[in-house]
C-alpha positions in Angstrom: 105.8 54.5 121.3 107.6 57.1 123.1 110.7 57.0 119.9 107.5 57.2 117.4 106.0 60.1 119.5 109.7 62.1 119.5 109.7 61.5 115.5 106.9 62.9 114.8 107.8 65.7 117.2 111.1 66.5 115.8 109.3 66.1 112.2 106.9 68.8 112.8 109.6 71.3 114.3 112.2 71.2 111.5 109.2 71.0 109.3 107.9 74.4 110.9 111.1 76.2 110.7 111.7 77.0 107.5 109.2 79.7 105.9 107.9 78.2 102.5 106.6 80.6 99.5 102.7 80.5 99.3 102.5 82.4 95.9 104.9 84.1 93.0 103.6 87.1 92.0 104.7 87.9 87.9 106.2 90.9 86.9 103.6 93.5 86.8 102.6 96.2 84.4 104.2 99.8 84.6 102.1 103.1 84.4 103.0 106.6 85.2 102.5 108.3 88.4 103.0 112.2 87.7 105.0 112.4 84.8 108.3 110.9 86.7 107.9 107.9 88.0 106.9 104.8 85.4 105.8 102.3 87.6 105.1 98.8 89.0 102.3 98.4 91.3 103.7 95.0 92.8 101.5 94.9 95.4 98.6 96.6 97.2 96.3 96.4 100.6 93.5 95.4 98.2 95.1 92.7 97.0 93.6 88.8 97.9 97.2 88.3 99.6 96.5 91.4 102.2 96.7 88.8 105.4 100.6 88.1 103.9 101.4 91.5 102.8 100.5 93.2 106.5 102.1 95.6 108.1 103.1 96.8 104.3 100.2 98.5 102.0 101.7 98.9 98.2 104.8 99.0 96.8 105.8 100.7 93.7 108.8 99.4 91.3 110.3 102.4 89.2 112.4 99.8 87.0 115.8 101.7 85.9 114.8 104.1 83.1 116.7 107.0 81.1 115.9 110.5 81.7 117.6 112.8 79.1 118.5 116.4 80.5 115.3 118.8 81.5 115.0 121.9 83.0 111.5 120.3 83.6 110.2 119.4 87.4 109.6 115.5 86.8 107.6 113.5 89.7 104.4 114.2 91.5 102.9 117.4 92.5 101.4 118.1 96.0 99.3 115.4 97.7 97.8 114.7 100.8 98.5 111.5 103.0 97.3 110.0 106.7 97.6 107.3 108.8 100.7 105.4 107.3 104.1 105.9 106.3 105.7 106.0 102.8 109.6 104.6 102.4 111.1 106.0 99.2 114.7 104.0 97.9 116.7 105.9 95.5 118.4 102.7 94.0 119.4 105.3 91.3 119.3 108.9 90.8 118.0 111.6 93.4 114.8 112.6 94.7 113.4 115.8 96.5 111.3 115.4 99.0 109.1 118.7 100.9 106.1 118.2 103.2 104.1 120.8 104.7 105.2 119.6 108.4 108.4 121.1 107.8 110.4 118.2 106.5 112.3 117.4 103.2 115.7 116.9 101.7 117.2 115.5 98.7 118.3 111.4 98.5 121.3 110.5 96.3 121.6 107.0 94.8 121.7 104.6 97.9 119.8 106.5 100.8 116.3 106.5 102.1 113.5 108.9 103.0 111.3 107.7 105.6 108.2 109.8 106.1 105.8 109.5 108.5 102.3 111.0 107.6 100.7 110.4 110.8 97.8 113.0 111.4 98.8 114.1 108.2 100.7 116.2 105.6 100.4 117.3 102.2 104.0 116.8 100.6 105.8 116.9 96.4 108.4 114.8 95.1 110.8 115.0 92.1 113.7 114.3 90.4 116.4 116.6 92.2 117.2 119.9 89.9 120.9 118.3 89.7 119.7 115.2 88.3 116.9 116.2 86.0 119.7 118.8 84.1 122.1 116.4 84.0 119.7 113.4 82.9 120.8 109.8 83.5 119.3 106.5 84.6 116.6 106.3 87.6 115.4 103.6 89.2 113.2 103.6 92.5 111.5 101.5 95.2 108.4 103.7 97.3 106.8 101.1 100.2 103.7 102.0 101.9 104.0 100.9 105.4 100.5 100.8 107.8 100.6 102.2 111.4 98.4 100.5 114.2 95.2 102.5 115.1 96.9 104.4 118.4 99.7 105.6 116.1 97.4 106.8 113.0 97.5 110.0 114.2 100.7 111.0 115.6 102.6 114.1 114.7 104.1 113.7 111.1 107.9 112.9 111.2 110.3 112.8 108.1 113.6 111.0 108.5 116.3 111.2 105.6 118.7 108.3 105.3 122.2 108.8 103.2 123.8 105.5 101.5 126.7 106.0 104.5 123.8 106.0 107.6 122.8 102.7 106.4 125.3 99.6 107.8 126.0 96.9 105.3 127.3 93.4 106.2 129.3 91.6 104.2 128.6 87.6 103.9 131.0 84.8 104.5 131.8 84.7 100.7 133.1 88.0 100.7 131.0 89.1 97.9 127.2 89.3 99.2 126.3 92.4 100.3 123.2 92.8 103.0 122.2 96.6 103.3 120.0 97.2 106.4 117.3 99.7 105.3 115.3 99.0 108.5 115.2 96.5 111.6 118.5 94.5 112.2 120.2 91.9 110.5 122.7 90.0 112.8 124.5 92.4 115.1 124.0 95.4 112.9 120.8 97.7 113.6 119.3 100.5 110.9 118.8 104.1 112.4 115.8 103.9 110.8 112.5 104.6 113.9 109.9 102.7 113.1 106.3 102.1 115.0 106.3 98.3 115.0 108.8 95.9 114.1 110.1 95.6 110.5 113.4 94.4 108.5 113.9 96.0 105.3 117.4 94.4 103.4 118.5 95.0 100.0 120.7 92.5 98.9 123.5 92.3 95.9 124.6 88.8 95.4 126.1 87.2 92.8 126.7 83.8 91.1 125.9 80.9 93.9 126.0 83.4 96.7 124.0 81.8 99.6 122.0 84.3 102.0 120.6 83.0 105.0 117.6 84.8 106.9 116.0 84.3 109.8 112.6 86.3 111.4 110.1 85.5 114.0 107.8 83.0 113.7 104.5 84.9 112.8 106.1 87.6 111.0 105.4 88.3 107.5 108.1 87.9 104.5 108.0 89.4 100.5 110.7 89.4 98.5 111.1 91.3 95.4 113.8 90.6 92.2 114.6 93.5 91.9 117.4 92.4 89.0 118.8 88.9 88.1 117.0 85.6 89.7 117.2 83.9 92.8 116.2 80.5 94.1 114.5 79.1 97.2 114.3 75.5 97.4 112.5 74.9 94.1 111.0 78.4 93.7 113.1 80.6 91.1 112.1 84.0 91.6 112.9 86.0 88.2 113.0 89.8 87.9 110.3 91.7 88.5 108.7 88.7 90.5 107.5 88.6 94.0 107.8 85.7 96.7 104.9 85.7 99.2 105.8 83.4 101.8 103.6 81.9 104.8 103.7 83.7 108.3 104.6 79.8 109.9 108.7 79.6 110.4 111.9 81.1 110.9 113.9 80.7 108.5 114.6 81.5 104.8 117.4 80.3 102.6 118.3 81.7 99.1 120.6 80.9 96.4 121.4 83.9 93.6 122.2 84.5 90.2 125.2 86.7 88.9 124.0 90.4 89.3 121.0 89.4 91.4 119.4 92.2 93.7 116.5 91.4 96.2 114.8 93.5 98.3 113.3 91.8 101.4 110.3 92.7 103.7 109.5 91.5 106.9 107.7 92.5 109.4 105.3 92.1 112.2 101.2 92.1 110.8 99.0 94.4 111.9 95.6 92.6 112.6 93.0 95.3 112.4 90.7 96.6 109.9 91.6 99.0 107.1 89.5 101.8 105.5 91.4 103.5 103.0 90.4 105.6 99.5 93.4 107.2 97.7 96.2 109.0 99.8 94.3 107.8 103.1 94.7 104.5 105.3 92.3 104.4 108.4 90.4 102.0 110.7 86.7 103.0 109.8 84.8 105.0 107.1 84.0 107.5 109.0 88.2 108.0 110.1 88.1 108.4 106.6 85.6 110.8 105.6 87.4 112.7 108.8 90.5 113.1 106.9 89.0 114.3 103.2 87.0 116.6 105.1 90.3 117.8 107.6 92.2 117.7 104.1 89.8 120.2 102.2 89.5 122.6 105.2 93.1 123.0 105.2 94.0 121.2 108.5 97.0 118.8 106.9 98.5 122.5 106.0 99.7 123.7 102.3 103.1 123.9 100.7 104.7 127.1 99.8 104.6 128.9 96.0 
């Protein structure tokens, strides 16, 4: 009995290790937001998945798109946001970022803009001037990350991540490339500062390439084809697609395709209630009637002419 009783044992811990895809989300349809950004909505906070997809609130997929040469301002025209963060991923192209805490920059192909909205700002973004005379292809990633209820209303913070801040490992194969947009991944840590604990990867693999991942038990875990088709165990995750996997395990093992590029989330949920309504994520209604009210009176500030 006591060999039977260690079976089943060892059974259910390998069986628990390994973090096993719950749902694949299809490719969704695109729509504009302001008249530079043509969209995926992969995801959302009022989606039926929402216990799977915490600490993260939406993500957009600008799939790569041509712009020919403007002397127009393309992208989205000031906006007000509180009580979460939004994670912008120039994949291709450049974006402009202002806010009226004081913080902005431009992102070239590769790098990261991390803003905080805390308390709350009112903030633009566009294609950079360079990029929208010159024209070319443009694809983006924009996350929306929650902030737990004592953070909601801290002071507004905007951190501005070039390609080079960002470490990239390089797999056994030689080939795979891991970059580390948040969190750690092995012995190599992101600059990024962030409220509770997340890994953001992109990863570029290629024909057979085998990545190998490993979070906390409990965590959440998303992954998103961002180009070319991966597989996990007998999952095949095509472009566009999204893997939901179940917070139980440790472990994740994928296989890719030739040209295949991921981006993975992970991160720790954040069990409390939402209340949000357009460019605001808060505990309770009234949190929320708070910040139209703070927003109307002026008290997230302005942006200059």
């Amino acid at each position: 009995s006591r060999q039977t009783f260690f079976g089943i044992l060892h059974y259910k811990t390998s069986m628990v290790q390994e973090k096993q895809i719950i749902k694949i989300v299809p490719p969704r349809e695109k729509h504009w937001v302001g008249d530079g950004f043509y969209v995926s909505s992969i995801f959302s906070m009022h989606s039926e998945e929402n216990k799977h997809i915490s600490p993260f609130l939406l993500l957009d997929h600008a799939a790569p798109k041509y712009y020919p040469p403007t002397d127009q301002k393309l992208g989205v025209g000031e906006h007000p946001h509180r009580g979460f963060e939004t994670v912008t991923m120039a994949i291709k192209g450049e974006v402009e970022h202002r806010d009226s805490s004081g913080g902005g920059g431009k992102i070239n192909t590769g790098g990261v803009q991390w803003m905080t909205a805390g308390s709350g700002v009112v903030h633009d973004e566009f294609h950079s001037r360079d990029f929208a005379e010159k024209g070319g292809e443009f694809e983006m990633v924009q996350l929306w990350v929650n902030l737990p209820a004592k953070h909601k209303m801290t002071k507004p913070r905007y951190q501005s991540l070039d390609k080079k801040d960002l470490p990239i490992v390089l797999l056994q194969d030689g080939k795979t490339k891991v970059k580390i947009i948040a969190g750690s991944f092995g012995s190599s840590l992101s600059p990024a500062n962030t409220f509770t604990k997340i890994n953001i990867y992109e990863v570029e693999g290629h024909q057979n390439s085998e990545v190998n991942l490993n979070f906390d038990d409990g965590t959440n875990t998303l992954i998103l084809q961002l180009a070319g088709s991966s597989f996990i165990g007998d999952h095949n995750l095509e472009k566009g697609s999204l893997g939901i996997f179940d917070r139980n395990g440790i472990s994740i093992n994928l296989k890719t395709s030739e040209g295949s590029k991921i981006l993975i989330l992970n991160g720790e949920p954040i069990e409390e209630p939402i209340a949000a309504h357009g460019p605001f994520v808060m505990n309770t209604r009234d949190e929320l009637f708070e910040a139209f009210r703070d927003f109307q009176e002026g008290k997230m500030g302005s942006l200059p002419d």
